[in-house]
The first five atom37 places (N, CA, C, CB, O) and aatype in JSON, in Angstrom:
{
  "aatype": [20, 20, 20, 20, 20, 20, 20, 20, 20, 20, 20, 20, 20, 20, 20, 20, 20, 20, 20, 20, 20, 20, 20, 20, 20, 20, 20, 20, 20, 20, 20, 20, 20, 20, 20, 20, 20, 20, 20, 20, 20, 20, 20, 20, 20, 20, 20, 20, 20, 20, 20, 20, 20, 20, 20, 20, 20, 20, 20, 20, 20, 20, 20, 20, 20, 20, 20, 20, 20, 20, 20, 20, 20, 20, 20, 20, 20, 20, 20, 20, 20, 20, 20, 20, 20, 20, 20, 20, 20, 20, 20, 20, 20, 20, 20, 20, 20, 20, 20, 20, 20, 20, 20, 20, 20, 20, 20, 20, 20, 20, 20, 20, 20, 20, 20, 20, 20, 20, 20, 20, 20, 20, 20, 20, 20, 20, 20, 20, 20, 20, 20, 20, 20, 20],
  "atom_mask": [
    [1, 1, 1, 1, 1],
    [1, 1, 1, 1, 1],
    [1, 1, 1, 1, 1],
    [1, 1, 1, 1, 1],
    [1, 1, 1, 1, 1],
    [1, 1, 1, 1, 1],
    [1, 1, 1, 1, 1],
    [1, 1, 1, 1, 1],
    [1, 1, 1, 1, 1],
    [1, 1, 1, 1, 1],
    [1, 1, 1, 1, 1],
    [1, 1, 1, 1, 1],
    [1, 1, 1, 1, 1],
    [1, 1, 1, 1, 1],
    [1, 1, 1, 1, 1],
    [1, 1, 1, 1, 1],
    [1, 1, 1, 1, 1],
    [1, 1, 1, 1, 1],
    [1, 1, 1, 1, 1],
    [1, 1, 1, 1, 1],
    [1, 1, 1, 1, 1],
    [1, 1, 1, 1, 1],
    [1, 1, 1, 1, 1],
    [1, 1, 1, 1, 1],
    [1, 1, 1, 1, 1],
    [1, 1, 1, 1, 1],
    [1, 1, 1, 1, 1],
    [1, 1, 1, 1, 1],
    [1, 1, 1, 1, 1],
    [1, 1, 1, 1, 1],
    [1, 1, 1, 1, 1],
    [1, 1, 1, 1, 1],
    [1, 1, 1, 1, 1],
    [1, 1, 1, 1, 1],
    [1, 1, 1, 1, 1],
    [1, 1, 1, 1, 1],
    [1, 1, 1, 1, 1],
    [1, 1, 1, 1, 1],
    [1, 1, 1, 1, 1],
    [1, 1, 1, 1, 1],
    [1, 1, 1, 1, 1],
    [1, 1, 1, 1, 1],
    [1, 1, 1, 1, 1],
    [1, 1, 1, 1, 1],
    [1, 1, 1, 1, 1],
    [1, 1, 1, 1, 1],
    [1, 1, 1, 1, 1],
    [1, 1, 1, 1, 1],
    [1, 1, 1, 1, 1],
    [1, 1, 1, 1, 1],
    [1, 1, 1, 1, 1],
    [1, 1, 1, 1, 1],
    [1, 1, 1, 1, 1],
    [1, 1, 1, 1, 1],
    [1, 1, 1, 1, 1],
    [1, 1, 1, 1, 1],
    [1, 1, 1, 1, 1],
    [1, 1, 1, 1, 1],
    [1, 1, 1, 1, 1],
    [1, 1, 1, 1, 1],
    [1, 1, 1, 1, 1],
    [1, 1, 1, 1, 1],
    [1, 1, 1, 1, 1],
    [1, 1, 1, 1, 1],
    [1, 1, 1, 1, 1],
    [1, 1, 1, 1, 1],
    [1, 1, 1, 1, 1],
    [1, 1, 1, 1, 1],
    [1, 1, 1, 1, 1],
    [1, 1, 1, 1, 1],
    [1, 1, 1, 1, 1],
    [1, 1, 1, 1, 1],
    [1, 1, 1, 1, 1],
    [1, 1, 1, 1, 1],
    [1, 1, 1, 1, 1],
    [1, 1, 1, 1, 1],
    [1, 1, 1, 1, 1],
    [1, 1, 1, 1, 1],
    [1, 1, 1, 1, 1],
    [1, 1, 1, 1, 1],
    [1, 1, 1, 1, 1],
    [1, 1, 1, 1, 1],
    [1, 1, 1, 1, 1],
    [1, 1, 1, 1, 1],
    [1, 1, 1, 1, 1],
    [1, 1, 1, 1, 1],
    [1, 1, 1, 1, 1],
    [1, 1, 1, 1, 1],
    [1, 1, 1, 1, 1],
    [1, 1, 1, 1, 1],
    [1, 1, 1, 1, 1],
    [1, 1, 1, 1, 1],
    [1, 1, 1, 1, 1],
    [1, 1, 1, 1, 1],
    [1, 1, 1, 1, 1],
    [1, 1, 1, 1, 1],
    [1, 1, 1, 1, 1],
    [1, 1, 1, 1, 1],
    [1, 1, 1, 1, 1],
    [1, 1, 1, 1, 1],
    [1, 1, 1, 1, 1],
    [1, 1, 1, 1, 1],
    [1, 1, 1, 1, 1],
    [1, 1, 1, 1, 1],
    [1, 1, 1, 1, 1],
    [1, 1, 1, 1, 1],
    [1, 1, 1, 1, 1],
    [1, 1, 1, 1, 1],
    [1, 1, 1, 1, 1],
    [1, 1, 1, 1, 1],
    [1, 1, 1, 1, 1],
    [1, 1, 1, 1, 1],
    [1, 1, 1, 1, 1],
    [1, 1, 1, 1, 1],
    [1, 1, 1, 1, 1],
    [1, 1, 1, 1, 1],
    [1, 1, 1, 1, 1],
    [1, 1, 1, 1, 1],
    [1, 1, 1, 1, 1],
    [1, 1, 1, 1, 1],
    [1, 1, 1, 1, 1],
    [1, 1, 1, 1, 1],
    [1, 1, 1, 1, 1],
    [1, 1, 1, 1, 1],
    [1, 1, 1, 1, 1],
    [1, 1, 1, 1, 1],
    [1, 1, 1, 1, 1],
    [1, 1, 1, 1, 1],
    [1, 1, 1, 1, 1],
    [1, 1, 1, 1, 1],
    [1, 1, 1, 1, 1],
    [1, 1, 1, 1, 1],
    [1, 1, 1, 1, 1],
    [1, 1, 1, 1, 1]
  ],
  "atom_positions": [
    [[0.84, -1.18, 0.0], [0.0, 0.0, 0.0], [0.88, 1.24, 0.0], [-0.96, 0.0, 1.21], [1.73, 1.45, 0.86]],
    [[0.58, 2.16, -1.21], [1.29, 3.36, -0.91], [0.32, 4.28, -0.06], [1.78, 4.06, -2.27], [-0.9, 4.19, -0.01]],
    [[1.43, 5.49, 0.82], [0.63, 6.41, 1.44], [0.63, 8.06, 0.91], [1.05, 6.29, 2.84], [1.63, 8.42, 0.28]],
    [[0.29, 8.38, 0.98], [0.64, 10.38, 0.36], [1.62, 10.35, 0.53], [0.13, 11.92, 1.07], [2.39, 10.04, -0.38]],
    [[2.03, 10.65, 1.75], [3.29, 11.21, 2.34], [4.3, 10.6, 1.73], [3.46, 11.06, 3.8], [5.34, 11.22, 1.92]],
    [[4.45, 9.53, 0.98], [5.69, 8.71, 0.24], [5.73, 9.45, -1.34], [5.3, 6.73, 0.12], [6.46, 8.96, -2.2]],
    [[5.04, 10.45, -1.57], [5.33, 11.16, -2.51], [6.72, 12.59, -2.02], [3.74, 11.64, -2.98], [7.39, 13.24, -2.84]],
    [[6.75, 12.66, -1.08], [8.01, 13.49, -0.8], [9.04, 12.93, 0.04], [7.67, 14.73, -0.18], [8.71, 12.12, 0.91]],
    [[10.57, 13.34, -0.15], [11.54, 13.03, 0.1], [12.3, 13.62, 0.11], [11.76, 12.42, -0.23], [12.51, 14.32, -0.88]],
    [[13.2, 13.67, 1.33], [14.64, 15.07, 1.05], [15.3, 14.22, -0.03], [16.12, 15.54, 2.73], [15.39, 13.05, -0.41]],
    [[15.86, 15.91, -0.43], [16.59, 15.56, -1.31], [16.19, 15.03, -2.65], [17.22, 14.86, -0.78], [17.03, 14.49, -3.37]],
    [[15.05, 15.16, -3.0], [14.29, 14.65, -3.99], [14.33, 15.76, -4.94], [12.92, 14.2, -3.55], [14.99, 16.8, -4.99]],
    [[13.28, 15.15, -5.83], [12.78, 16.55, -6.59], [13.18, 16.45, -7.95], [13.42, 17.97, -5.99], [13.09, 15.25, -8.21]],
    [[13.5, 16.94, -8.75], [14.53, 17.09, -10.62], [12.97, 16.93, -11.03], [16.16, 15.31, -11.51], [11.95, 17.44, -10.56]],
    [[13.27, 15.69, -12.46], [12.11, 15.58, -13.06], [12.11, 14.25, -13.01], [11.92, 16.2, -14.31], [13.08, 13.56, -12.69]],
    [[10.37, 13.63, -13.52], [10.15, 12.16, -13.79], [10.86, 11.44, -14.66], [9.01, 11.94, -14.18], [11.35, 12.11, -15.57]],
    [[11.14, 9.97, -14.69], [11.86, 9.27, -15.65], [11.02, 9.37, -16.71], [12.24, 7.89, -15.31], [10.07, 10.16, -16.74]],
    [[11.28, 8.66, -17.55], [10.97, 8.62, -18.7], [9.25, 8.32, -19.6], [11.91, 7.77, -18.9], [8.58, 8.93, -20.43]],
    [[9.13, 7.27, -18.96], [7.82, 6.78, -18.86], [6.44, 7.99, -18.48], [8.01, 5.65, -17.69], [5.56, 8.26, -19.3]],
    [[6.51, 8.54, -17.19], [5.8, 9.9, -16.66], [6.29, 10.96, -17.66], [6.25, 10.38, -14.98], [5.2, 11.25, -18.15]],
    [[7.15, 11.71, -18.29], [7.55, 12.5, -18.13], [6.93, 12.18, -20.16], [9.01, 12.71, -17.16], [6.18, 12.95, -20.77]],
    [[7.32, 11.31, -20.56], [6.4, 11.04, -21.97], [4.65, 11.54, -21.78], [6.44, 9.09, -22.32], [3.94, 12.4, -22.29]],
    [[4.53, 10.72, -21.0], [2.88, 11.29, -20.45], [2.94, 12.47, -20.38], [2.26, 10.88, -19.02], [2.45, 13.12, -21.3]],
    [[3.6, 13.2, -19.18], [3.46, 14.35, -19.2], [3.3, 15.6, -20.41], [4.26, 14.43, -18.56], [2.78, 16.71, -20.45]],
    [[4.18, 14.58, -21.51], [4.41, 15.43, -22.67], [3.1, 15.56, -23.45], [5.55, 14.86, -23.57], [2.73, 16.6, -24.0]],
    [[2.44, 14.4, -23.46], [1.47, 14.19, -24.39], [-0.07, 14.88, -23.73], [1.45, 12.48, -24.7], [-1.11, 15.18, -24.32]],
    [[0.22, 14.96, -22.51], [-1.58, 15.15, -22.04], [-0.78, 16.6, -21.57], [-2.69, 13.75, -20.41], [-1.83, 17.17, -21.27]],
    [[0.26, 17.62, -21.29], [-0.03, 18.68, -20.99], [1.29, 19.28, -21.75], [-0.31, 18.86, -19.49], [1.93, 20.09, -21.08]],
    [[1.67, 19.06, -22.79], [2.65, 19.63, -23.47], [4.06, 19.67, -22.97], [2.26, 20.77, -23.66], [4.83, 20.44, -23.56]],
    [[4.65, 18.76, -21.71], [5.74, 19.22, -21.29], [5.75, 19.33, -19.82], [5.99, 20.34, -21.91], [4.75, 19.64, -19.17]],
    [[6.88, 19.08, -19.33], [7.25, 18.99, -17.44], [6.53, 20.36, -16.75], [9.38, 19.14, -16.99], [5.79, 20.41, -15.77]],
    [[7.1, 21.64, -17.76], [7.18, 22.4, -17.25], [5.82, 23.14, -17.46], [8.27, 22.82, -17.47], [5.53, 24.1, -16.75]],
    [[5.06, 22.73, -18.37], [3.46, 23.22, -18.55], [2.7, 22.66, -17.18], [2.63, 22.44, -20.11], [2.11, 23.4, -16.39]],
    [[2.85, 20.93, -17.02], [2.48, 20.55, -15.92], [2.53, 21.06, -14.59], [2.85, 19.74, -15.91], [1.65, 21.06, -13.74]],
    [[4.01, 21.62, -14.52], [4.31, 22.17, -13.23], [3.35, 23.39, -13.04], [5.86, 22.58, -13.12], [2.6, 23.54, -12.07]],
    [[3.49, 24.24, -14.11], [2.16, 25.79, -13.87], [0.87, 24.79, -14.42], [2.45, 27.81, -15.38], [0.23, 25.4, -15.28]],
    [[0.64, 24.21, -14.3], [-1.1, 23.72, -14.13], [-1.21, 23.37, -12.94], [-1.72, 22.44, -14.99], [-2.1, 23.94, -12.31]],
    [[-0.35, 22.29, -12.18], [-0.23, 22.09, -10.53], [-0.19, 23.26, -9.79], [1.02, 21.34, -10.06], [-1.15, 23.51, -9.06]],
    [[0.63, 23.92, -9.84], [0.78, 24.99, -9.26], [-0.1, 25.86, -9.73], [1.93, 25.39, -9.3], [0.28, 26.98, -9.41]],
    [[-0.93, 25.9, -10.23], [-2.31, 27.21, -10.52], [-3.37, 25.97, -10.16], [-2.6, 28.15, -12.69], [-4.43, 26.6, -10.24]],
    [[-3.56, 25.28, -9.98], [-4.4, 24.93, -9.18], [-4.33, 24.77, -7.91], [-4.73, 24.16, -9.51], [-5.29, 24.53, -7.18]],
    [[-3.2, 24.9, -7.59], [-3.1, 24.46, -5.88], [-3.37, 26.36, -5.29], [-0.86, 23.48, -5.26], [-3.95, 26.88, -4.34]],
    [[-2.59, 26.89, -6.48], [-3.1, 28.55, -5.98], [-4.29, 29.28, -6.24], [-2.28, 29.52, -6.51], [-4.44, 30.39, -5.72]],
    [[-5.16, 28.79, -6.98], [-6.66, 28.6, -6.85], [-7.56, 28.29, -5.8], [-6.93, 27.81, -7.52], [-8.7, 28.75, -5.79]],
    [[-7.19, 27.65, -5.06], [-7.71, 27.0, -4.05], [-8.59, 27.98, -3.3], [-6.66, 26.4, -3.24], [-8.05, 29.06, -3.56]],
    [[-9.41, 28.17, -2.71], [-10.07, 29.09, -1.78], [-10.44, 28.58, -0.32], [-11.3, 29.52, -2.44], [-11.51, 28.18, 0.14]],
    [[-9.44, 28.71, 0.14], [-9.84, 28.0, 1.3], [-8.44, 26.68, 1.87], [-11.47, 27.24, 0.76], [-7.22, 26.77, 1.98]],
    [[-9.43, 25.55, 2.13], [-8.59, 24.8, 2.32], [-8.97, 23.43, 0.91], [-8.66, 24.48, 4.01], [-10.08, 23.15, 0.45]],
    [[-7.38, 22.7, 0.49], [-7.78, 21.85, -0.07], [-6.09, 21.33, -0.64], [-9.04, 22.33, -1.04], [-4.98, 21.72, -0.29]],
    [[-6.47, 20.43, -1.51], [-5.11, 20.22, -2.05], [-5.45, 20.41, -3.72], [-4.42, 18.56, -1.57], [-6.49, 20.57, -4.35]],
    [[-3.9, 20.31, -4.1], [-4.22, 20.02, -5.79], [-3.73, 18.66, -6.48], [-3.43, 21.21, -6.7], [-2.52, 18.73, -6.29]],
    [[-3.97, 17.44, -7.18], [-3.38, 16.5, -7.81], [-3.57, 16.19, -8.83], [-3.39, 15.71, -7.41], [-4.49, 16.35, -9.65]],
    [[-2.53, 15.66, -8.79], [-1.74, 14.92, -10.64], [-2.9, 13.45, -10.15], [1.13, 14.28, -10.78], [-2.76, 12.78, -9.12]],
    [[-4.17, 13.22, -11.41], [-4.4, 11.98, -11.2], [-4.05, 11.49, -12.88], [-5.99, 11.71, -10.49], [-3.86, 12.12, -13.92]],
    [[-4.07, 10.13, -12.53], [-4.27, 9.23, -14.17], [-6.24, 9.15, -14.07], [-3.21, 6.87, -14.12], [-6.66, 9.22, -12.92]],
    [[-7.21, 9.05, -15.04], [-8.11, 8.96, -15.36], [-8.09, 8.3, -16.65], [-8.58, 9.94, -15.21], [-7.94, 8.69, -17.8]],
    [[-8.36, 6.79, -15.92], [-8.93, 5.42, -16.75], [-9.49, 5.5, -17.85], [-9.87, 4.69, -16.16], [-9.08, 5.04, -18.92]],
    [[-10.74, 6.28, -17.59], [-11.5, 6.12, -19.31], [-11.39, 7.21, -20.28], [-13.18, 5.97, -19.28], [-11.98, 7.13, -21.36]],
    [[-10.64, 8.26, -19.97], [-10.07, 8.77, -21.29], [-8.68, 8.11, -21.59], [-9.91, 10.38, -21.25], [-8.26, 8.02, -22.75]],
    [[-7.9, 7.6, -20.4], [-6.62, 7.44, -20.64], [-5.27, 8.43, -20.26], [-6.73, 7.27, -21.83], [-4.17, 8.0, -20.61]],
    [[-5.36, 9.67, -19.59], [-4.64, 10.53, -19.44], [-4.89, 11.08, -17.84], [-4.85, 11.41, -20.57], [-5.69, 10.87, -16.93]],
    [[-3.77, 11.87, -18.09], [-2.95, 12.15, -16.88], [-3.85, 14.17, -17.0], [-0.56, 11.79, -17.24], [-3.92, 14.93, -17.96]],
    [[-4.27, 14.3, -15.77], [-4.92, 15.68, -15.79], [-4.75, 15.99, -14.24], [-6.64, 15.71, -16.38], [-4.65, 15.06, -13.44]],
    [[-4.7, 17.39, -13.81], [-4.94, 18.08, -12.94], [-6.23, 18.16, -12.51], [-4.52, 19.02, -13.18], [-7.24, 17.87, -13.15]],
    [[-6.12, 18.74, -10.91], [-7.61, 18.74, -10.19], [-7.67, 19.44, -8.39], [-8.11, 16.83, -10.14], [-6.97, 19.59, -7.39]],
    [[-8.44, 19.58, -8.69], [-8.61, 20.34, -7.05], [-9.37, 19.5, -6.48], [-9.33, 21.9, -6.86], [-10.37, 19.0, -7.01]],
    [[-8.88, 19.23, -5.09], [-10.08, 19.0, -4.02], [-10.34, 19.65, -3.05], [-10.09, 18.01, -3.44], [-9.42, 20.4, -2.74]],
    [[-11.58, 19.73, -2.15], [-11.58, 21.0, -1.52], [-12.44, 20.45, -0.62], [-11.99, 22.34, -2.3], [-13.49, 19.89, -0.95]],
    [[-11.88, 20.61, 1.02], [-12.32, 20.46, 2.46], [-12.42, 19.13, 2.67], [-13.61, 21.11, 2.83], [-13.29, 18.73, 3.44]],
    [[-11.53, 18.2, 2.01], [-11.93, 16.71, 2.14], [-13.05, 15.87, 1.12], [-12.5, 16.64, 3.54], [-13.41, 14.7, 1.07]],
    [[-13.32, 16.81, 0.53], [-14.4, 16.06, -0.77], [-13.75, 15.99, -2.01], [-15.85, 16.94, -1.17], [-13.08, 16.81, -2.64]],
    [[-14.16, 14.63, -2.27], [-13.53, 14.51, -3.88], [-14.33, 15.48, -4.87], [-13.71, 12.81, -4.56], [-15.51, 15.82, -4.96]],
    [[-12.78, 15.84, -5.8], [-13.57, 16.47, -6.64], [-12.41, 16.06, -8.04], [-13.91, 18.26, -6.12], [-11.88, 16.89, -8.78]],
    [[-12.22, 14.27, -8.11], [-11.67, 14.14, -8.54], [-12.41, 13.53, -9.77], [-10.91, 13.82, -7.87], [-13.38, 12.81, -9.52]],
    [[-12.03, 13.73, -11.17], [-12.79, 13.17, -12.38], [-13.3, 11.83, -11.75], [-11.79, 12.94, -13.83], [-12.87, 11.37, -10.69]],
    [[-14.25, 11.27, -12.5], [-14.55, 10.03, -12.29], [-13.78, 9.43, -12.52], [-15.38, 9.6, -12.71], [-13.05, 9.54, -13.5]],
    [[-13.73, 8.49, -11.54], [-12.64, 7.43, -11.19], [-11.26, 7.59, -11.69], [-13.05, 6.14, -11.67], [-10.6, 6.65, -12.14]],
    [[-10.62, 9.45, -11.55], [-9.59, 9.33, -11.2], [-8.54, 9.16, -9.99], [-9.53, 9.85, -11.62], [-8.85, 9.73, -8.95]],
    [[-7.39, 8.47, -9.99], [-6.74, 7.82, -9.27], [-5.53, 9.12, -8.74], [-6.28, 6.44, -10.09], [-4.59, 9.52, -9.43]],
    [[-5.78, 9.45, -7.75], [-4.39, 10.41, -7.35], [-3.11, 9.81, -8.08], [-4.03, 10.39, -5.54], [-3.14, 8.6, -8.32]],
    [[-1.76, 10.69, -8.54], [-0.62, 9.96, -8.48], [0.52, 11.11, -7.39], [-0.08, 9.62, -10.29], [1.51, 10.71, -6.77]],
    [[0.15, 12.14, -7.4], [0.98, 12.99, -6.43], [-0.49, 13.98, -6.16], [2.68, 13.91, -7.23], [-1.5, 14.06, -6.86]],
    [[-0.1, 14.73, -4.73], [-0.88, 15.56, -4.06], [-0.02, 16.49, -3.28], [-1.8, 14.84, -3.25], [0.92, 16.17, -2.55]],
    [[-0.54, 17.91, -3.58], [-0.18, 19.25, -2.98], [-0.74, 20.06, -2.2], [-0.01, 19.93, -3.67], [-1.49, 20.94, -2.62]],
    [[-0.48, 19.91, -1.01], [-1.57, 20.11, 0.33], [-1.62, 22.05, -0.1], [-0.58, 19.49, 2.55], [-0.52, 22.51, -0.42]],
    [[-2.54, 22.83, -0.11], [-2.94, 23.69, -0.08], [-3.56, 23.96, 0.94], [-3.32, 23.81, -0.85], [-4.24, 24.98, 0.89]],
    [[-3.55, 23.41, 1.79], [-4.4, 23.92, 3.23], [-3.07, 24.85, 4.07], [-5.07, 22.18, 4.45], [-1.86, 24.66, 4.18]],
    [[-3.95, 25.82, 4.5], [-2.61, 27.12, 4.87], [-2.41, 26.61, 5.92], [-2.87, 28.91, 5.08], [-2.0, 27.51, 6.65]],
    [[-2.46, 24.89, 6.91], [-1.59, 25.17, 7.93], [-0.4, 24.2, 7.5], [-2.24, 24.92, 9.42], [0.36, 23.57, 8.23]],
    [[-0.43, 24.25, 6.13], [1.04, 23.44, 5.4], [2.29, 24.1, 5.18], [0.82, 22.97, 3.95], [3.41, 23.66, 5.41]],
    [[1.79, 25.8, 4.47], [2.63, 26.68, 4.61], [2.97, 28.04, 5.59], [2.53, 26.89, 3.65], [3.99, 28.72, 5.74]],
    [[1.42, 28.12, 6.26], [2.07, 29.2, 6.82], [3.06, 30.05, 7.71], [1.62, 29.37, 6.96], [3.4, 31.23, 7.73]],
    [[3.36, 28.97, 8.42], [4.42, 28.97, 9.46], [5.62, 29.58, 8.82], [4.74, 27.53, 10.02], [6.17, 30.65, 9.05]],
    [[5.91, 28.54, 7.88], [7.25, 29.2, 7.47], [7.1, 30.1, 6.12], [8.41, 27.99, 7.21], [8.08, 30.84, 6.06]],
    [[6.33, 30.26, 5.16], [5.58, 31.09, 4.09], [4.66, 32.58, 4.25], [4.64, 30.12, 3.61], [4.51, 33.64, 3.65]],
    [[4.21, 31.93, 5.4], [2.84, 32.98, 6.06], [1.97, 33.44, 4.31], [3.77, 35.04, 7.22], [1.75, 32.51, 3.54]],
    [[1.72, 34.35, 4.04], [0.55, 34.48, 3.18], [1.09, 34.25, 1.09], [-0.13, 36.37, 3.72], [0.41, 34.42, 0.07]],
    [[2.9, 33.74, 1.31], [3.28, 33.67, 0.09], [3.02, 31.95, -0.17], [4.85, 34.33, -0.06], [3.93, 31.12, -0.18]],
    [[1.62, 31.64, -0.36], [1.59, 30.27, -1.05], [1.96, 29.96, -1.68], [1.0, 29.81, -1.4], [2.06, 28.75, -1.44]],
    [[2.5, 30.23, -2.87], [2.97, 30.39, -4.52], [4.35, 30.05, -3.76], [2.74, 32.19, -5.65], [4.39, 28.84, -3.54]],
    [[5.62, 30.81, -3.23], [6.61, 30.06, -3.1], [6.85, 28.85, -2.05], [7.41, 30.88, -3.01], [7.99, 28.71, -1.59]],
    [[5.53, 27.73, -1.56], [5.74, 27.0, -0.65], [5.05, 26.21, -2.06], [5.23, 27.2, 1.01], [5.66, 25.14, -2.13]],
    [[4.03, 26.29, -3.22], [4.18, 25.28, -3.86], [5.06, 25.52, -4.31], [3.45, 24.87, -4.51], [5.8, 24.71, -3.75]],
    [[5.89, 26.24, -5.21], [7.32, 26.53, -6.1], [8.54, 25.15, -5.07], [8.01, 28.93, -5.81], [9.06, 24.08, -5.4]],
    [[8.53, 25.85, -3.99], [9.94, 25.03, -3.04], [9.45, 22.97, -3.17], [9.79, 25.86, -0.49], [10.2, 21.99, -3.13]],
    [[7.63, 23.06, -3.34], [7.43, 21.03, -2.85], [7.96, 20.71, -4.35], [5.16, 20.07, -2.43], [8.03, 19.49, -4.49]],
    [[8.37, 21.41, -5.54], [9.14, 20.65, -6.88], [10.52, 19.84, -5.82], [9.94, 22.21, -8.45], [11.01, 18.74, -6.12]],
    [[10.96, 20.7, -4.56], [12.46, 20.11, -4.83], [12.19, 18.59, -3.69], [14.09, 21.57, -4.17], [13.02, 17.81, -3.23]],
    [[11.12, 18.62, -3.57], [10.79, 17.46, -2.66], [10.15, 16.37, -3.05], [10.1, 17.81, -1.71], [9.92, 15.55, -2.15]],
    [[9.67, 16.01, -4.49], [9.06, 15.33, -4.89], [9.47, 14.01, -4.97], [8.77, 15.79, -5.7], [10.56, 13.96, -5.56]],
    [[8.99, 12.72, -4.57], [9.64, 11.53, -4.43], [9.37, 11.15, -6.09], [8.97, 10.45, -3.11], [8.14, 11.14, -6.24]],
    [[9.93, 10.91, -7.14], [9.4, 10.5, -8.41], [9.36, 9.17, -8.55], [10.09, 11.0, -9.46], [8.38, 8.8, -9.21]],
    [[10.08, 8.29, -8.14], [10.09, 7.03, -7.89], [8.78, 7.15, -7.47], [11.13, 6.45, -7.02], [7.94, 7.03, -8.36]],
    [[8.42, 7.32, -6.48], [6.95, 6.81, -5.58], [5.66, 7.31, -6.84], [6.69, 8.03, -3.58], [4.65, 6.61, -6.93]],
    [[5.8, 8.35, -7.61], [4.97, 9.0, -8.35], [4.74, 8.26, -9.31], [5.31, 10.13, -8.7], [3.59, 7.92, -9.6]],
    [[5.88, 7.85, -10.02], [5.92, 6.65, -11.26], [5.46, 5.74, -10.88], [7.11, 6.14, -11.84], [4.72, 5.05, -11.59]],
    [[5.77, 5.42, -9.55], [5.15, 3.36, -9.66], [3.87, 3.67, -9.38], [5.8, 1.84, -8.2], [3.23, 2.62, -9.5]],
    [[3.05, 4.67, -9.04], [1.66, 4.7, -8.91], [1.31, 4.9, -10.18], [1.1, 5.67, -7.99], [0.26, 4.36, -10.53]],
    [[2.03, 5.65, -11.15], [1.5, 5.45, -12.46], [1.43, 4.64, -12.99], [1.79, 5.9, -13.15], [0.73, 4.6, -14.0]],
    [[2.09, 3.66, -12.59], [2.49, 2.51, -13.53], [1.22, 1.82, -13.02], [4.12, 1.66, -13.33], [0.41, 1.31, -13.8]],
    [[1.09, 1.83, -11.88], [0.08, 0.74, -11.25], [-1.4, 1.3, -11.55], [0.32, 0.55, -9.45], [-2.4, 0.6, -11.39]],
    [[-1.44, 2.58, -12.0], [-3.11, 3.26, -12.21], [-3.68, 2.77, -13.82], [-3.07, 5.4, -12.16], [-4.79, 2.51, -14.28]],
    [[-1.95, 2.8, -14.5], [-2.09, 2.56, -15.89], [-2.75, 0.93, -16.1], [-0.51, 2.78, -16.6], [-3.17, 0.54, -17.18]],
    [[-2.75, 0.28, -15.11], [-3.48, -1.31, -15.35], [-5.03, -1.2, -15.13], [-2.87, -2.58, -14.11], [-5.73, -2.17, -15.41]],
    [[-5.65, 0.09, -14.59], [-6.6, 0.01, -13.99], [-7.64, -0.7, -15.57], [-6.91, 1.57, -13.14], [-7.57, -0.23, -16.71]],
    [[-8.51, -1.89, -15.1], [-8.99, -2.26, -16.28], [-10.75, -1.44, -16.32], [-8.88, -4.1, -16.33], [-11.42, -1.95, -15.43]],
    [[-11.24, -0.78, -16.82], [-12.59, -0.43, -16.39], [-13.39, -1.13, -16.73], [-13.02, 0.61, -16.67], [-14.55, -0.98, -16.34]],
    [[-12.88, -2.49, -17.92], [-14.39, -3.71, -18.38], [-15.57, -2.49, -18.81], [-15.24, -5.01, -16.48], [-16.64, -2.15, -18.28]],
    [[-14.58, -1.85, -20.42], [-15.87, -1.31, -20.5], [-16.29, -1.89, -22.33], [-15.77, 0.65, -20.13], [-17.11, -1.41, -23.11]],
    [[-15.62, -2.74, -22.45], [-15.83, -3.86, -23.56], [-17.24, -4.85, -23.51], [-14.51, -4.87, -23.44], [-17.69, -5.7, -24.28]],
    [[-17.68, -4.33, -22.24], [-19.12, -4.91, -22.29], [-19.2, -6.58, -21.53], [-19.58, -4.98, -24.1], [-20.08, -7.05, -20.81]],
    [[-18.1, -7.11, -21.95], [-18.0, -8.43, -21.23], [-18.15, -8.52, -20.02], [-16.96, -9.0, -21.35], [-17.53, -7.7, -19.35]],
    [[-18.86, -9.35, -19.42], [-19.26, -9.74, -17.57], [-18.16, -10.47, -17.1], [-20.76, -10.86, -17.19], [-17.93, -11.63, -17.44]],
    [[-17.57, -9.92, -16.44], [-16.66, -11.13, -15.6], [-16.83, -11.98, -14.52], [-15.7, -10.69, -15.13], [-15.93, -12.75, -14.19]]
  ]
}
């Protein structure tokens, strides 16, 4: 079982291997498009909530998303693969009201290993939508 928290790691951070980082290319143009879609959604937020990278089964792609106060507000039956706590008692202590550079600083913490093998493992998700009963 993976947990959230195994998405960050000192010392972490760069970019995804190869596999993610192809995805990335194809469903948002590039690492660095992805990164300002995460990060404008996590700075969107109103309130409390997080922002995540899920995979979503029945189109097939990798998209951004907000959730907000503990309710999903994730596509249908998309699968988290990383999450960016936006709730201000994540940054404010050491940020106080600059959210924007406390998501900017979680790039250098990102576990990618942990991010990829959830992709890898969301990418099997089968939805049986071929009609066959199993």
């Amino acid at each position: 079982m993976h947990w959230p928290w195994q998405n960050l790691a000192p010392k972490a951070g760069g970019c995804p291997g190869a596999e993610l980082a192809e995805a990335l290319e194809q469903d948002f143009g590039g690492f660095d498009q992805f990164k300002r879609h995460l990060n404008q959604a996590a700075s969107t937020i109103m309130g409390s909530g997080w922002a995540a990278l899920v995979w979503e089964p029945l189109g097939g792609r990798l998209l951004t998303t907000q959730i907000y106060d503990h309710q999903s507000n994730l596509s249908q039956a998309g699968i988290s693969l990383l999450v960016l706590d936006a709730w201000e008692d994540a940054f404010y202590l050491q940020y106080q009201n600059r959210k924007a550079e406390f998501f900017e600083a979680a790039w250098n913490v990102w576990n990618w290993a942990d991010v990829e093998a959830r992709f890898r493992t969301a990418r099997k998700v089968d939805m049986n939508l071929s009609g066959a009963a199993r």
